[in-house]
C-alpha positions as CSV (number, residue, x, y, z in Angstrom):
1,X,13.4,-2.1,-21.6
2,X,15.2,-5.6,-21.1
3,X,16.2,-6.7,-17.8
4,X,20.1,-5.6,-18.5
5,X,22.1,-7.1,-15.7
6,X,19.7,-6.0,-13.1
7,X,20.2,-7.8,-10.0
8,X,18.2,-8.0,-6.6
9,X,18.5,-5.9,-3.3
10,X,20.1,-7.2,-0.3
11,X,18.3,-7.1,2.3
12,X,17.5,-10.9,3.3
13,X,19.2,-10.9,6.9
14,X,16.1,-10.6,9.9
15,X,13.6,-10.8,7.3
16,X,10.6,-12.7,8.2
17,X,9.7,-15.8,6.0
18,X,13.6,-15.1,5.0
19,X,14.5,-18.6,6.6
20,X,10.9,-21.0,5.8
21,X,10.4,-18.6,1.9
22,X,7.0,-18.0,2.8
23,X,4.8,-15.0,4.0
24,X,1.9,-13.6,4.9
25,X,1.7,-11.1,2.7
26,X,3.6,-10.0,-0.1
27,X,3.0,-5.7,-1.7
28,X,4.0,-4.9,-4.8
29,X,4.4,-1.6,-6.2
30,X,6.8,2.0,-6.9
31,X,8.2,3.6,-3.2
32,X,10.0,6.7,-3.7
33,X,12.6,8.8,-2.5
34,X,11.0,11.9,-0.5
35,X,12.7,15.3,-0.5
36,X,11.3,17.6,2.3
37,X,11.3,21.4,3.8
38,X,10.9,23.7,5.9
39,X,10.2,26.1,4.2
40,X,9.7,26.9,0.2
41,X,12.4,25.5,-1.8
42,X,12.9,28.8,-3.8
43,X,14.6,30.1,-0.1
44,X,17.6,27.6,-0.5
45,X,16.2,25.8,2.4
46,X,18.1,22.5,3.3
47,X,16.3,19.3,2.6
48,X,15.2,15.7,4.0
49,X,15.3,12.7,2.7
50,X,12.9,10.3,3.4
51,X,10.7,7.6,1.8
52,X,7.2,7.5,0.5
53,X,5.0,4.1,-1.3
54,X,1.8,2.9,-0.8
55,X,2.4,-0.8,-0.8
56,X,5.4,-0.6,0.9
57,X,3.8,1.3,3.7
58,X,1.0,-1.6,4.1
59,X,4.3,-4.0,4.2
60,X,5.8,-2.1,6.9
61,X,2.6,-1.8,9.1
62,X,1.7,-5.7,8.6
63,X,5.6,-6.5,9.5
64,X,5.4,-4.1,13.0
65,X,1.9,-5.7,13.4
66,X,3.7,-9.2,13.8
67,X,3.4,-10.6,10.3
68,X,6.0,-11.8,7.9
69,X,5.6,-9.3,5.0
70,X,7.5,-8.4,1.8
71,X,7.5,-6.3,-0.5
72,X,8.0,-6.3,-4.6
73,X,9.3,-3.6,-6.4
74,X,12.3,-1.9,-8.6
75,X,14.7,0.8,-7.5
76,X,17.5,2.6,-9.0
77,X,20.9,1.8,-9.1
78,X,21.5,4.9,-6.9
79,X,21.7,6.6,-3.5
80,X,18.1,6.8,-3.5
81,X,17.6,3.4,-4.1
82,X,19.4,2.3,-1.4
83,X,17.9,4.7,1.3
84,X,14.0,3.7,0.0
85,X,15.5,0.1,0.1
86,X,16.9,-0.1,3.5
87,X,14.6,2.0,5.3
88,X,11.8,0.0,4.1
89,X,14.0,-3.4,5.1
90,X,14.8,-2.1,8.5
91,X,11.4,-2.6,9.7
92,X,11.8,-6.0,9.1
93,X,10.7,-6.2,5.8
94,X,11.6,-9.4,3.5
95,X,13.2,-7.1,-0.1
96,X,14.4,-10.2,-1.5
97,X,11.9,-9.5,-4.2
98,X,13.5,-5.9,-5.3
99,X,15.5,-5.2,-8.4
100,X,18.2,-2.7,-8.5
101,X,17.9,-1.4,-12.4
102,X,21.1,-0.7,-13.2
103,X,19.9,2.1,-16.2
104,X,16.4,3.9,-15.2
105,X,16.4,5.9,-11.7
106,X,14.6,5.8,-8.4
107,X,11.3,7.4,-8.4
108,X,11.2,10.9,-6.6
109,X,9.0,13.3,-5.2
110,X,9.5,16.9,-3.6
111,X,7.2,18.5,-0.9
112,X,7.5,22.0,-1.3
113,X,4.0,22.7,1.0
114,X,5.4,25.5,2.9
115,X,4.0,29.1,2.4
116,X,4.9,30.1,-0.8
117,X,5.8,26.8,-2.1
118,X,5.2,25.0,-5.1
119,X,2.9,22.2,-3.3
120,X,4.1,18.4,-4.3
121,X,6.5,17.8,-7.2
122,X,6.6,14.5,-9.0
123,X,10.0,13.1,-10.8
124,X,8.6,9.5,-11.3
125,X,8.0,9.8,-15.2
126,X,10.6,6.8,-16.5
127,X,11.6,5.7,-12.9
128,X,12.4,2.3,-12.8
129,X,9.4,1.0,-10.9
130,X,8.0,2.0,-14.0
131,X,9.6,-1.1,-15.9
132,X,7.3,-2.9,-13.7
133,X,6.1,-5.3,-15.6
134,X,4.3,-9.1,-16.1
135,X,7.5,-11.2,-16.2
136,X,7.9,-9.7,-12.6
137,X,5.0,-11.9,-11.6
138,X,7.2,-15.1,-10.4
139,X,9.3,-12.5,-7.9
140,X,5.7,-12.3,-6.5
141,X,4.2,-15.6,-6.7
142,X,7.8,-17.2,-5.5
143,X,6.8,-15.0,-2.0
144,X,4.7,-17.8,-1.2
145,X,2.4,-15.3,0.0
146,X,-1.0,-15.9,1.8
147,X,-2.2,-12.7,0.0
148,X,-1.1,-10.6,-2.5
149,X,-1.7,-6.8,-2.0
150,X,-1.6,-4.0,-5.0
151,X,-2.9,-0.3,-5.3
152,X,-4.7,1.8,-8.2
153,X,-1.1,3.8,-8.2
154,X,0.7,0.8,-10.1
155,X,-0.9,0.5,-13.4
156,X,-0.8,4.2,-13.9
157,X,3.2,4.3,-13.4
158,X,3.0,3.0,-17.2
159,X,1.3,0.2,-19.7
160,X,4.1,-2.3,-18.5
161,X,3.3,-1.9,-14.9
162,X,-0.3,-2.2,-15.5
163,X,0.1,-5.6,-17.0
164,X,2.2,-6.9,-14.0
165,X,-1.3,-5.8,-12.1
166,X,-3.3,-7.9,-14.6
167,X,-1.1,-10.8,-14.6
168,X,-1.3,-10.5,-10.6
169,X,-5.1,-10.3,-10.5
170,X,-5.6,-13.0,-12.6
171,X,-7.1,-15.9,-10.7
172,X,-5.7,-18.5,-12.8
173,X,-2.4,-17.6,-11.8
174,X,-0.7,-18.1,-8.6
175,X,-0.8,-20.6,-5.6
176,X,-4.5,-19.6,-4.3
177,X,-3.1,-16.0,-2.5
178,X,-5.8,-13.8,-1.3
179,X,-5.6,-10.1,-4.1
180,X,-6.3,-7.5,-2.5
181,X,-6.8,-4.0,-3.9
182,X,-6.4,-0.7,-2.9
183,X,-8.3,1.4,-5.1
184,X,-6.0,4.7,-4.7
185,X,-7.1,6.9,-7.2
186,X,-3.9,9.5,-7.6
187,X,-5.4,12.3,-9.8
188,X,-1.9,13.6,-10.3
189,X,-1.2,10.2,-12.1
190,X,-4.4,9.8,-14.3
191,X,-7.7,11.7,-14.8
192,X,-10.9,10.3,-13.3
193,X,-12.2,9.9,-16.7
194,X,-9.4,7.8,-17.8
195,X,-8.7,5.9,-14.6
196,X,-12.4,5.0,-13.9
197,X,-13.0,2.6,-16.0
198,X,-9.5,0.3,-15.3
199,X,-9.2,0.9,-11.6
200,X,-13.3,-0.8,-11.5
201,X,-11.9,-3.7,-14.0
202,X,-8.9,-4.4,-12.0
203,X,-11.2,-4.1,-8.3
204,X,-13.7,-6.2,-9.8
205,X,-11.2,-8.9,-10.3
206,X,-9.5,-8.6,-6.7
207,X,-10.9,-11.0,-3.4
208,X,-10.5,-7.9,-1.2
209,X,-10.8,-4.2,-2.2
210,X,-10.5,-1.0,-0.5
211,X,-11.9,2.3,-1.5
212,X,-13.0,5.2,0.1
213,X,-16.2,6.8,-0.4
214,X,-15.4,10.1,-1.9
215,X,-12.7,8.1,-3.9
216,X,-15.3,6.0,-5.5
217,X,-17.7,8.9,-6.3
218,X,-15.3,10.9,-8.1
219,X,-14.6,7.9,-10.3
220,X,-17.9,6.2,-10.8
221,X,-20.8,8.4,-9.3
222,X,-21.2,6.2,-6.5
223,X,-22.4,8.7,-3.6
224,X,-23.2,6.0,-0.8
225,X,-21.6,2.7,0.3
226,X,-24.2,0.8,-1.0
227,X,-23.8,2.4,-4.5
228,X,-20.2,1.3,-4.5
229,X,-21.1,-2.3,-3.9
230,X,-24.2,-2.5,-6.7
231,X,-21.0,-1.6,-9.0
232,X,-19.1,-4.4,-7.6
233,X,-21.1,-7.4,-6.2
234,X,-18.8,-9.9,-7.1
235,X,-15.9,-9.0,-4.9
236,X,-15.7,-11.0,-2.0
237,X,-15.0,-8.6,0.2
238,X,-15.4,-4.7,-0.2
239,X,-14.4,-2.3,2.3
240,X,-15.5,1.4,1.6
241,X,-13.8,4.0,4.1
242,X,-15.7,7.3,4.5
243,X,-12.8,9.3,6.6
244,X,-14.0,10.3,9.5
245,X,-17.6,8.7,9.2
246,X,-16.6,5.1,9.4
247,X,-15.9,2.0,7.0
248,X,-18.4,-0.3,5.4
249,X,-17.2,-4.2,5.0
250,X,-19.7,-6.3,2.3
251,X,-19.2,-9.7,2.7
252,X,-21.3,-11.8,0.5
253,X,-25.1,-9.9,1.1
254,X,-24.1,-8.8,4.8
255,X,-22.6,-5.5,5.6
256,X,-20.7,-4.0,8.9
257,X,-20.1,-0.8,9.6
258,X,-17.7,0.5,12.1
259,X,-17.4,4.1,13.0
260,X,-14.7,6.0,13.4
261,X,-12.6,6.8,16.6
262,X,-12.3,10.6,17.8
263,X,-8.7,11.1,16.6
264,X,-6.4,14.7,16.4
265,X,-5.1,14.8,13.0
266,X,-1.7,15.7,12.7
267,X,-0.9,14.4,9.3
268,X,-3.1,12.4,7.0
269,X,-0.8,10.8,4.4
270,X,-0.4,7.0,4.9
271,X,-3.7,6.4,7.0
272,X,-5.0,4.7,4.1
273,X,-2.6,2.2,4.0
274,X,-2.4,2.2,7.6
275,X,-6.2,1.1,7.7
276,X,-5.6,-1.5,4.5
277,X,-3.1,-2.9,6.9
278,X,-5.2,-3.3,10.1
279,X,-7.9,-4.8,8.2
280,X,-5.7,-7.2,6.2
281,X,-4.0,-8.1,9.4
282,X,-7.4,-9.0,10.9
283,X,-7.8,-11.1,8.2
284,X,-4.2,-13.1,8.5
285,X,-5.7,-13.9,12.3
286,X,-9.1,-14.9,11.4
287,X,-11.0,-12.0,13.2
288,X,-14.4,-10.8,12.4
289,X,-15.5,-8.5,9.9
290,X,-16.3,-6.0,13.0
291,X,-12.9,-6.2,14.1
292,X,-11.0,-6.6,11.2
293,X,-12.5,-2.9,10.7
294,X,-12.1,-1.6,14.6
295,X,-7.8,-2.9,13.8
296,X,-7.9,-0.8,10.3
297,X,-9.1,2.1,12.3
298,X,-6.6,1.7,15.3
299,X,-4.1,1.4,13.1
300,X,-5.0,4.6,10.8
301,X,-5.1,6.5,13.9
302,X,-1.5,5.3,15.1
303,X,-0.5,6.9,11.9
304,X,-2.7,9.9,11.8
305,X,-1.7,11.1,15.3
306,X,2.3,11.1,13.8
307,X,4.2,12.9,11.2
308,X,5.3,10.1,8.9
309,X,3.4,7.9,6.7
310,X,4.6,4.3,8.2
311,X,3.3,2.9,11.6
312,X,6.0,4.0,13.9
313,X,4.3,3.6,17.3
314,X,2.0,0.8,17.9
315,X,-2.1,1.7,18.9
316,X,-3.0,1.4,22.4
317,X,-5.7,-1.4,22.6
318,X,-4.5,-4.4,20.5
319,X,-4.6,-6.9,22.6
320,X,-8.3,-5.5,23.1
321,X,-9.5,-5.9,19.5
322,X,-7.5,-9.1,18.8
323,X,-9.1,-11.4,21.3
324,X,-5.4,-11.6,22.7
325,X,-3.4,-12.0,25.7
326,X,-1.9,-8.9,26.7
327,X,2.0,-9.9,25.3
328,X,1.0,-11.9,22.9
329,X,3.4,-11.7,19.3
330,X,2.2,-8.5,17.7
331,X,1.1,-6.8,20.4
């Protein structure tokens, strides 16, 4: 697909970095619009609209965290566009970087998990964040981003999207940004068998990775932390997640692992990226590997405790795990 006469979202006003054109950290990737229920569709319930991405949840967290953050995407030229625009801008979110496509649609997905229901319906196939693709690379790089952050989801949107991931990881290009990866294997997307072997390429050529444990042994028979990083020892810094267990940072031949905090689980979509953007938030300040791991964990559990998938509510504590002044920015 050519560009057409796609154009960028607004979105500029309040943005962080909007005024000096840099950030800290600039996501790239497909946020959709979410359709929810009550109960099963097939009742004639009414529905909710809402939003759902990986990346942009990771912007969103960094940017209530205290960081300038933006986010790197295409939308629709429709009503969901705008609502998965704006509600991702209102948290303060630079969207300079999004294209409206004026022909392919907003990504969409239904959750139809009530009893009776038809479980998670997908309407992404030909979305415009599908026409993701390398020549996007200069939206990103023009961030002036500290680091650049993807997710296993984006290459599997299409072959055009997966070269924008290549073209991102590539360490020739850019202005020395920090990649990170999250590994997010979405079976719904792409087979293990099929995903396996790309999703390890790409993490292998990221500075940061994130995967969780399970995660990695479904694609690459990896059963301990350990295992993961014998597949992997050239990544600088590898952060494997075992839920409830803990997380695992490698850095160079160390490794620190941090359990996790007693938390009650009401809903567990987004603490993934919730963690990614503790830890990577740690890293923007400098922290240790210890705490950079204890702020991905507060974070997660912000998230877990709520019903959305965004960091809404701040975690108690930190000032705590930051080395801060209660009051300090961020806090």
């Amino acid at each position: 697909m050519s560009e057409h006469t796609a154009r960028e979202a607004d979105g500029t006003e309040g943005a962080p970095g909007a005024a000096s054109g840099g950030v800290d950290a600039v996501c790239v990737g497909e946020t959709m619009a979410v359709l929810t229920s009550p109960e099963a569709l097939a009742a004639g319930t009414r529905l909710h609209v809402g939003t759902g991405g990986a990346e942009s949840n990771v912007a969103v967290a960094l940017a209530r965290l205290g960081h300038a953050s933006a986010w790197v995407s295409r939308v629709g030229d429709d009503p969901f566009g705008r609502i998965v625009t704006d509600a991702v801008a209102q948290w303060g979110v630079d969207v300079r970087g999004v294209v409206v496509d004026p022909v392919l649609p907003t990504g969409l997905y239904v959750k139809d998990t009530a009893p009776g229901g038809a479980g998670v319906l997908y309407y992404r196939s030909g979305s415009a964040a599908s026409a993701l693709s390398a020549a996007d690379a200069d939206r990103v790089w023009s961030r002036g981003a500290r680091i650049v952050h993807l997710s296993g989801i984006t290459p599997a949107l299409s072959a055009r999207a997966s070269s924008l991931v290549e073209r991102l990881l590539d360490r020739r290009a850019g202005d020395g940004a920090l990649r990170s990866f999250d590994v997010n294997h979405r079976p719904a997307l792409w087979p293990a068998r099929v995903a396996a072997p790309v999703l390890l390429d790409l993490a292998r050529r990221a500075d940061v990775v994130f995967v969780g444990r399970d995660e990695a042994e479904r694609l690459w028979g990896t059963p301990t932390a350990e295992d993961v990083r014998a597949v992997m020892p050239e990544v600088g810094t590898l952060v494997v997640k075992d839920a409830e267990h803990g997380a695992t940072c490698f850095e160079g031949t160390g490794a620190v692992f941090e359990p996790s905090p007693e938390v009650e689980v009401v809903e567990a979509v987004g603490a993934g990226d919730a963690f990614a953007a503790g830890f990577l938030s740690g890293l923007i300040d400098g922290l240790s590997a210890e705490r950079r791991l204890r702020l991905g964990h507060a974070v997660a559990g912000a998230v877990l405790r709520s019903h959305g998938d965004t960091l809404d509510t701040l975690p108690e504590g930190l000032a705590g795990i930051r080395g801060r002044a209660v009051g300090a920015p961020g806090d």
